[in-house]
C-alpha positions in Angstrom: 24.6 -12.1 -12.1 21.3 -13.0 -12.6 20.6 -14.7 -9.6 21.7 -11.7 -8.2 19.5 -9.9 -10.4 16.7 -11.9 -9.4 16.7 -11.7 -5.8 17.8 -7.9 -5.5 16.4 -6.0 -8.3 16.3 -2.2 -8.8 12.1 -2.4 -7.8 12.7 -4.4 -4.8 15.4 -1.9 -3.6 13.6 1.2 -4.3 11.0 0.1 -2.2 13.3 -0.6 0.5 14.4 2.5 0.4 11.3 4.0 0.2 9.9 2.4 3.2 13.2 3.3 5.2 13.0 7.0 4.1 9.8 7.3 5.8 10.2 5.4 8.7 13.8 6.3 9.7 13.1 9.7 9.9 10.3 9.3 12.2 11.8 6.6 14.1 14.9 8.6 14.8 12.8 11.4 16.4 11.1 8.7 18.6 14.2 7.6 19.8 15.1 11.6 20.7 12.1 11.8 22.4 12.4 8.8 24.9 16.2 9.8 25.2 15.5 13.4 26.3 11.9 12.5 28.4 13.3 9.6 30.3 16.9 9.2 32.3 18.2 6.1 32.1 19.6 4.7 34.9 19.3 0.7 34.9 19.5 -2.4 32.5 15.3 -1.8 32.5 14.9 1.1 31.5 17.0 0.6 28.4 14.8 -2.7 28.3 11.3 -0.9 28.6 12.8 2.2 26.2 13.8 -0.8 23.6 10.2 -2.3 23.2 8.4 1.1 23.5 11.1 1.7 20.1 10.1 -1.4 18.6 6.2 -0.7 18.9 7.1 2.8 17.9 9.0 1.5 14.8 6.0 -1.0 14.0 3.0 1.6 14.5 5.3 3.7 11.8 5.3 0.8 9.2 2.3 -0.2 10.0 0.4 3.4 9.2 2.6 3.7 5.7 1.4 0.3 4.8 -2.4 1.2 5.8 -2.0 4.5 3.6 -0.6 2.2 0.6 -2.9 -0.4 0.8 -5.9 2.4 1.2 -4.8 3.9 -2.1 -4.0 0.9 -4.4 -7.9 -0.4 -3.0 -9.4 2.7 -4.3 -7.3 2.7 -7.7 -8.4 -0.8 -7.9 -11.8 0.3 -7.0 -11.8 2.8 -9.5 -10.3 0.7 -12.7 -13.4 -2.2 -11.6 -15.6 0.6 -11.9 -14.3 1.7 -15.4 -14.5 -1.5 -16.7 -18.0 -2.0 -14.9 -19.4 0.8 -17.2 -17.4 -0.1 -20.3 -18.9 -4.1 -19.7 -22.4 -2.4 -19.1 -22.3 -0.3 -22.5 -21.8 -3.3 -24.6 -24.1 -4.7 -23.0 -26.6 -1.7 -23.8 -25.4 -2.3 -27.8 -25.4 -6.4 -28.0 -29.2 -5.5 -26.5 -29.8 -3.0 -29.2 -28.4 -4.9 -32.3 -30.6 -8.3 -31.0 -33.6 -6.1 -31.0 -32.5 -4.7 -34.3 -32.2 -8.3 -35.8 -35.6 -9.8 -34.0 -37.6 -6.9 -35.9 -35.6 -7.4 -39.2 -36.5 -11.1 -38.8 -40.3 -10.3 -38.1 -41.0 -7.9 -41.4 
């Protein structure tokens, strides 16, 4: 059970089926729209209507990923610049305390 665990766990799946939930739909009208704009009538156009589907089905993926990546960037952008300022305001106070102590020392 827990290699099964392991290999399929409740995060890994929900993702799956968050990815599918967004391409499906979108997918599903693609196909629609070659089936109702084109009228098949040989072995190549179900060929040619096949790869147009799988470039559809990639440019899908492709622009969910872009839009992921884009945000976890920024909130990784965002949590450097936090902990830029918080770095730079200790800074400011280890800076204040050493002057502190250097004029102590000189009196």
């Amino acid at each position: 059970m827990e290699i099964f665990r392991k290999y399929f766990s409740i995060k890994k799946s929900v993702g799956i089926w968050e990815w599918l939930g967004k391409v499906a739909p979108l997918t599903a009208l693609m196909i629609l729209c070659i089936v109702l704009a084109f009228d098949f009538t040989s072995w190549i156009d179900y060929f040619v209507s096949a790869i147009s589907l799988l470039f559809a089905i990639t440019a899908f993926t492709w622009w969910w990923w872009v839009i992921y990546a884009v945000k976890d960037i920024f909130k990784l952008l965002n949590s450097a610049n936090k902990r830029f300022a918080e770095v730079l305001t200790e800074l400011k106070n280890i800076k204040k305390e050493t002057i502190k102590i250097k004029k102590r020392k000189n009196r």
